[in-house]
C-alpha positions as CSV (number, residue, x, y, z in Angstrom):
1,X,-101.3,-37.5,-19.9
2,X,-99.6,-40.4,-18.3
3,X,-97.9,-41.4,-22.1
4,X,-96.6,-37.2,-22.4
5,X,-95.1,-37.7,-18.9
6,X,-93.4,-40.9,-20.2
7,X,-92.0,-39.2,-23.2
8,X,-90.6,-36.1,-21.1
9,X,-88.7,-38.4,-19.4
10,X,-87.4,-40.0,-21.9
11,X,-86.2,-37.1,-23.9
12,X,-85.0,-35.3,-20.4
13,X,-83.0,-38.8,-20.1
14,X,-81.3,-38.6,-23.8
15,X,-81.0,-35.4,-23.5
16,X,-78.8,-36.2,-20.2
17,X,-77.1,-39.4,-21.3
18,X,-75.8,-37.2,-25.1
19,X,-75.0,-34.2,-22.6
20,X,-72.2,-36.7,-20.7
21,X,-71.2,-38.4,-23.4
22,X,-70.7,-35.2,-25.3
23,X,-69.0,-33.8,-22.0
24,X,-67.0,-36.8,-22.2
25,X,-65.8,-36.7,-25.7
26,X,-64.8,-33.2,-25.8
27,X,-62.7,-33.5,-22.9
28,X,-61.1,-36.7,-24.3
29,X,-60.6,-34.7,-27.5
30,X,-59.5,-31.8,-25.4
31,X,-56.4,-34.3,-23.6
32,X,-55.8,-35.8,-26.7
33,X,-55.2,-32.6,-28.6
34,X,-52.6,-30.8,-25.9
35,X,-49.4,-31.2,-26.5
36,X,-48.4,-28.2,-24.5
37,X,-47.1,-27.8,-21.3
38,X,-49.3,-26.3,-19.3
39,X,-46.7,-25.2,-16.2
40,X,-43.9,-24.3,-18.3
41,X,-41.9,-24.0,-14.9
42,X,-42.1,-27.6,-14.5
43,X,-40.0,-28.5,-17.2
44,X,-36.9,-30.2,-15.8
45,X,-35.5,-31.8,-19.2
46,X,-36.3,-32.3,-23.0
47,X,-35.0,-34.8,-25.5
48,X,-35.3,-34.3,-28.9
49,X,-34.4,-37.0,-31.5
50,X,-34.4,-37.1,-35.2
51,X,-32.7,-38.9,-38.2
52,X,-31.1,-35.5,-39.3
53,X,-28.9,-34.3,-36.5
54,X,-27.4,-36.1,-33.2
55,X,-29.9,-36.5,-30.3
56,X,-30.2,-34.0,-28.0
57,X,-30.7,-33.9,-24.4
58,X,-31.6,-30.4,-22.0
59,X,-31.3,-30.8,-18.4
60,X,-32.2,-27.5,-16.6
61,X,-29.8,-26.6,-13.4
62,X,-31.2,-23.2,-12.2
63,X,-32.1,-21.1,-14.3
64,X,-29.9,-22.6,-17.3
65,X,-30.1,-24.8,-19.9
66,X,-27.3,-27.5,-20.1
67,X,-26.6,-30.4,-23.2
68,X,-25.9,-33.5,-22.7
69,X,-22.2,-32.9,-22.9
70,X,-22.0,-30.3,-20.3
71,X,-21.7,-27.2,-22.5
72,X,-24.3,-24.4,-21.6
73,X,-27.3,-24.5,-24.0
74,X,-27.8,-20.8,-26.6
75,X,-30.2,-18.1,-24.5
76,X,-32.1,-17.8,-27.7
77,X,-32.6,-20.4,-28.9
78,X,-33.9,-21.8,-25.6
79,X,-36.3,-19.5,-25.7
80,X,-37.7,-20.1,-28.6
81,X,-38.2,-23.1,-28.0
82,X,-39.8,-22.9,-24.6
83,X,-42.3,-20.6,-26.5
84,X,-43.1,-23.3,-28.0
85,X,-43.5,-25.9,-25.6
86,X,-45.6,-24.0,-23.7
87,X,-47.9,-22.3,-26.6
88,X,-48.7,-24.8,-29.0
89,X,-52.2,-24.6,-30.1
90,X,-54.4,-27.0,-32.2
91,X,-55.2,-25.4,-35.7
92,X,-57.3,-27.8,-36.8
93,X,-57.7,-31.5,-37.8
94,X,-56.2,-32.6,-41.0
95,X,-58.7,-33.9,-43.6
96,X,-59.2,-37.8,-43.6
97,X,-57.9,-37.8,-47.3
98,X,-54.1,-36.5,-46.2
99,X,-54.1,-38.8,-43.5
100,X,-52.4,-41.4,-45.5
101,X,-49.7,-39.8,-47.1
102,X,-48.9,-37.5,-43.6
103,X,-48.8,-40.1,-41.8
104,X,-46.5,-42.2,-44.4
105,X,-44.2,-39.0,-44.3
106,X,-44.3,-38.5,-40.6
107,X,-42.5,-42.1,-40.1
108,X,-39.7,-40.5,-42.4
109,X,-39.3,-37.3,-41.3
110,X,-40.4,-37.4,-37.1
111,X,-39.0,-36.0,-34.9
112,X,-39.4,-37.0,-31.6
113,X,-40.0,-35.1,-28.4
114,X,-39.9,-36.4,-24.4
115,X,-40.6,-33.4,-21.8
116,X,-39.7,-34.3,-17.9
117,X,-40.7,-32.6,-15.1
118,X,-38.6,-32.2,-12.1
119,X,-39.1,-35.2,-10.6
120,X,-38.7,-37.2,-13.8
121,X,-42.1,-37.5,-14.6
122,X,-43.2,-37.3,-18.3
123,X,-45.5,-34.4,-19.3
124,X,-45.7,-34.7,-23.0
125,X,-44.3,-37.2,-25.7
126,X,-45.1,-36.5,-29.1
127,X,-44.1,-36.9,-32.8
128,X,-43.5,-33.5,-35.2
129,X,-44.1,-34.0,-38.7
130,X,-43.6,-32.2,-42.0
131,X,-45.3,-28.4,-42.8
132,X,-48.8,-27.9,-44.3
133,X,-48.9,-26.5,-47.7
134,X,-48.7,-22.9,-47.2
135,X,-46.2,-23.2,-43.8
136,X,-48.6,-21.9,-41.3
137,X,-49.2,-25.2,-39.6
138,X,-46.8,-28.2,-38.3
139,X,-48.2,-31.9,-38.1
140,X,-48.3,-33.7,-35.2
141,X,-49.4,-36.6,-33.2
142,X,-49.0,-38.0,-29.5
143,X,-46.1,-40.6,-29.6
144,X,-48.9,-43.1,-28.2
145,X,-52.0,-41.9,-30.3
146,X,-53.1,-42.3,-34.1
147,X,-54.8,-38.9,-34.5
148,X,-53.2,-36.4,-36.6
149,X,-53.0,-32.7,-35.4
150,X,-52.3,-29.5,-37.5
151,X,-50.6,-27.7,-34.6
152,X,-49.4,-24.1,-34.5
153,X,-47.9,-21.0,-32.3
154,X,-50.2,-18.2,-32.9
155,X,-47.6,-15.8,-32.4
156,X,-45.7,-17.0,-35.1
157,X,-46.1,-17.1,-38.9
158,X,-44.7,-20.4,-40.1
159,X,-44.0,-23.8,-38.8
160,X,-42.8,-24.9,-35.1
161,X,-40.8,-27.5,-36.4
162,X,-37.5,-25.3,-36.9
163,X,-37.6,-24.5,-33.9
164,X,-36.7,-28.1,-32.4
165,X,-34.3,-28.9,-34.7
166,X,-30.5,-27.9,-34.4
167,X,-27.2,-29.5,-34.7
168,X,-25.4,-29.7,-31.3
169,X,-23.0,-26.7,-31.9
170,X,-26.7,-24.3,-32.7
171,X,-27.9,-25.4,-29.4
172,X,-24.8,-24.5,-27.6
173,X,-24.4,-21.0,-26.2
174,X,-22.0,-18.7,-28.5
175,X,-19.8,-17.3,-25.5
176,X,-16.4,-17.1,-26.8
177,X,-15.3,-15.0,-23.7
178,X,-17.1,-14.1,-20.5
179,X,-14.6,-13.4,-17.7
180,X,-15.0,-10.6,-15.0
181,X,-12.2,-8.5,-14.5
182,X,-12.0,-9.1,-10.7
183,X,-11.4,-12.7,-12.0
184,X,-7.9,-11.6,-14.2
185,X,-4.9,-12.4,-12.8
186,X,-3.2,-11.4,-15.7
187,X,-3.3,-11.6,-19.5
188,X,-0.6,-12.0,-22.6
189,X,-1.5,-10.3,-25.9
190,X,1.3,-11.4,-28.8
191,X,1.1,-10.2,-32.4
192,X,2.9,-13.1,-34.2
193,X,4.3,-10.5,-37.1
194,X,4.5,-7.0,-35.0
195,X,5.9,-8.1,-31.7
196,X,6.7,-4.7,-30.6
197,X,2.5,-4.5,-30.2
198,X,2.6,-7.4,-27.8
199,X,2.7,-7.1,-24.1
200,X,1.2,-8.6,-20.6
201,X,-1.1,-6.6,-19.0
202,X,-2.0,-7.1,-14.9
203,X,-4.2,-4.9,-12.9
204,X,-1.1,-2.3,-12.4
205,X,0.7,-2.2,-15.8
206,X,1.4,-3.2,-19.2
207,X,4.5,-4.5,-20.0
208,X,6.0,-5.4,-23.9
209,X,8.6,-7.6,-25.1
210,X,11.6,-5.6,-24.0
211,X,10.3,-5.6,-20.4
212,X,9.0,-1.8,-20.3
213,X,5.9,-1.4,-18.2
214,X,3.8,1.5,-18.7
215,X,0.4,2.2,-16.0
216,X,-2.2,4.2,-17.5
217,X,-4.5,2.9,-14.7
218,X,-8.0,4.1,-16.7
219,X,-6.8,2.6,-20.1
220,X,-5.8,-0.7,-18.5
221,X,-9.2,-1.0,-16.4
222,X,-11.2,-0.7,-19.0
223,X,-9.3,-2.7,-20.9
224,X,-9.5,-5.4,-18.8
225,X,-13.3,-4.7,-18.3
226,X,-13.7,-5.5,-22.0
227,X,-13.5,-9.3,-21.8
228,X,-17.0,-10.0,-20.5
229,X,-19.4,-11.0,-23.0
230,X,-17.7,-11.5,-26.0
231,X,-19.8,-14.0,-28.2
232,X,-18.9,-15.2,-31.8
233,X,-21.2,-16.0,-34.6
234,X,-21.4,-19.5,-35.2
235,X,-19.0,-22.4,-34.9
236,X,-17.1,-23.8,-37.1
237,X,-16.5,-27.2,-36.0
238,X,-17.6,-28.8,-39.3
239,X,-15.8,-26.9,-41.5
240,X,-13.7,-29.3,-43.6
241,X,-11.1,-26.6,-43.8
242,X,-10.6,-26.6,-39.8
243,X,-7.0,-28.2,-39.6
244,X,-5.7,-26.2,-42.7
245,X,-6.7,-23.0,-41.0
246,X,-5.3,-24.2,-37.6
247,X,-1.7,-24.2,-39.3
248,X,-1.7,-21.0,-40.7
249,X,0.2,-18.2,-38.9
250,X,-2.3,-16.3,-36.2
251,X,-2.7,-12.8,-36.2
252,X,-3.1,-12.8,-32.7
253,X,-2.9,-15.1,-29.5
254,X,-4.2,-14.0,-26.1
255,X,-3.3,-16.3,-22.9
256,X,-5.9,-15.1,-19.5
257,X,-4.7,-16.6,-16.6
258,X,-7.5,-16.4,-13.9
259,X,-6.6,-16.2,-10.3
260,X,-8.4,-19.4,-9.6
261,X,-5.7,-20.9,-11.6
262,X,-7.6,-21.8,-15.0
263,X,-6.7,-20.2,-18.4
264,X,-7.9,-20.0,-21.4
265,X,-6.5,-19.2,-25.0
266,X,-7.1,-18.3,-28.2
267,X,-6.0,-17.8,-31.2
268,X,-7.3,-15.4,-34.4
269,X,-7.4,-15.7,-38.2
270,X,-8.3,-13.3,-39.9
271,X,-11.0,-15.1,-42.5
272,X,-9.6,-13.2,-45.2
273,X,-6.5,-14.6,-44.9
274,X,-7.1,-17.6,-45.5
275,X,-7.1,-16.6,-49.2
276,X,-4.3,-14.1,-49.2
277,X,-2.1,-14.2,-45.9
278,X,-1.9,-10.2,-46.3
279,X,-3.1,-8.9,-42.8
280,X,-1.1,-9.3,-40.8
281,X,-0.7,-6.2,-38.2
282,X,-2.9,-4.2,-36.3
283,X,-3.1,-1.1,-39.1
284,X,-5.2,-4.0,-41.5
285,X,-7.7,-4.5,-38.6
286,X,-9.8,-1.9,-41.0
287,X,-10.6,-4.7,-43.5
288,X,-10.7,-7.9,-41.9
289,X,-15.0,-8.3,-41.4
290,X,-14.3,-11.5,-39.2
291,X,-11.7,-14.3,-37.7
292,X,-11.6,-17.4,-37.4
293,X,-11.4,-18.3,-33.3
294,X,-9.8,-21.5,-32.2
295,X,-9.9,-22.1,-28.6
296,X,-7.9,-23.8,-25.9
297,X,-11.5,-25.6,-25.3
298,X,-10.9,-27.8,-28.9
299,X,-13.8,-25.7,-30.5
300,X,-12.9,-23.2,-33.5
301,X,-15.5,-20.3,-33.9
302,X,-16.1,-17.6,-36.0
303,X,-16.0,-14.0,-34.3
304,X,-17.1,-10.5,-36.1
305,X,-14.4,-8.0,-35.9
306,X,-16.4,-5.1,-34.7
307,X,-17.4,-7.5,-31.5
308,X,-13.9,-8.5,-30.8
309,X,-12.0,-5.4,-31.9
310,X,-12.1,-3.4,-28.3
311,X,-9.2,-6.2,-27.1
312,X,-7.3,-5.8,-30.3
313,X,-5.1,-3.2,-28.7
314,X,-1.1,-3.1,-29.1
315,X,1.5,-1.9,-26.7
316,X,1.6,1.6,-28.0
317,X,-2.1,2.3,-27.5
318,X,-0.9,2.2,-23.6
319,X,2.6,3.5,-24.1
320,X,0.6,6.8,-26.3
321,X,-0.2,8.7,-22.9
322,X,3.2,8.3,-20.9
């Protein structure tokens, strides 16, 4: 009796001593395997680094994402990437047989991630490696661990590693003009080959070359209405052809002068001229698909015609009703 009593014991005792240790592993494995943030609302900044584009730093201000260089950081692609930070999701652990050659292609390929809260403490640091074979799972690894993760964001069908990587100019927000039109003092539209079309507009008339002013109050409020929101496609900032384009003749300048003083301008080329310097007036609007932008801000941009054609109007669009 007294030898069963002693072997109870001891099996309630190992039973209790593999029970913590278990405990204890699990929740080791458990910290070691979250990379996510778990209160996404804490993130304050994120710096990203990798051999294939120029670092990149996000500082949150409100409810807005800045870069390091002060330009406002793309909605989307912010969120994307938040979706990520806050949703990644172990798949599994790689076999010991690919650890080798992962990790020998992780030291080529990383890319490294720093999260901050708002009071500059660090919440995650980690490494992003390469794509599993069939794209459904990233490799990973905590910038101060060995372990190799397959991670993944079960909301999306592919790798997570696209999402951290951008040039500066994809990271930057696409606005090519957002002004209110309580905010317009006044603005200059000039059609470099049809100057009869040109004209300054204010909040009380539109007046062309030859100093006639015209005031079709609703054309010229919505008009002026129409600058808000306007965002281009992409930037062109590394296209080699940037200077070449920048000397060709513009098919349209617009000057806004704001009434705090500040003003912004830009210039429009219509892509297919660049070719063939054939459209050149506001009746060829019909087959020009897209322009190139170039901005008083040092930044050319690519812009769709049927986003920026509502402010492609000419002097006899307002003159038509008077």
């Amino acid at each position: 009796m007294k030898k069963t009593l002693l072997l109870f014991a001891a099996v309630l005792i190992l039973a209790g001593l593999y029970y913590l240790f278990a405990a204890k592993d699990e929740k080791a494995s458990t910290i070691l395997s979250d990379f996510a943030v778990e209160d996404i609302d804490r993130l304050s900044r994120i710096e990203i680094s990798s051999d294939q584009y120029r670092d990149i730093q996000l500082q949150k201000r409100g409810n807005d994402w800045y870069l390091q260089d002060g330009h406002r950081a793309r909605e989307n692609a912010m969120k994307n990437l938040i979706e990520v930070l806050g949703g990644l999701t172990i798949k599994y652990l790689p076999p010991a047989a690919a650890y080798q050659n992962v990790s020998q292609e992780l030291k080529q390929i990383a890319v490294d991630v720093k999260l901050y809260g708002s009071e500059n403490e660090l919440l995650q640091s980690y490494q992003i490696g390469g794509s599993v074979a069939d794209e459904r799972g990233t490799y990973m690894k905590h910038t101060d661990g060995d372990r190799l993760y397959v991670m993944h964001l079960p909301t999306l069908e592919g790798s997570v590693r696209g999402r951290y990587l951008h040039s500066y100019d994809d990271w930057r927000d696409r606005t090519l003009i957002d002004v209110e039109k309580a905010a317009i003092e006044s603005i200059e539209v000039n059609y470099l080959r049809q100057s009869a079309e040109s004209f300054i507009i204010n909040h009380t008339g539109v007046t062309n070359k030859v100093n006639h002013t015209v005031k079709p109050k609703a054309k010229i409020d919505n008009y002026l209405n129409s600058f808000k929101k306007i965002a281009a496609e992409s930037f062109e900032n590394a296209n080699p052809n940037q200077d070449s384009i920048r000397q060709l003749l513009a098919f349209c300048q617009f000057k806004i002068l704001m009434k705090d003083g500040k003003q912004k301008e830009i210039e429009l080329y219509p892509v297919e001229n660049y070719v063939d310097q054939a459209l050149v007036t506001l009746e060829n609007t019909p087959r020009i698909n897209r322009y190139f932008a170039n901005t008083s801000d040092g930044d050319l941009m690519l812009v769709q015609q049927r986003i920026i054609s509502k402010i492609l109007r000419g002097y006899s669009y307002f003159a038509a009703d008077e």
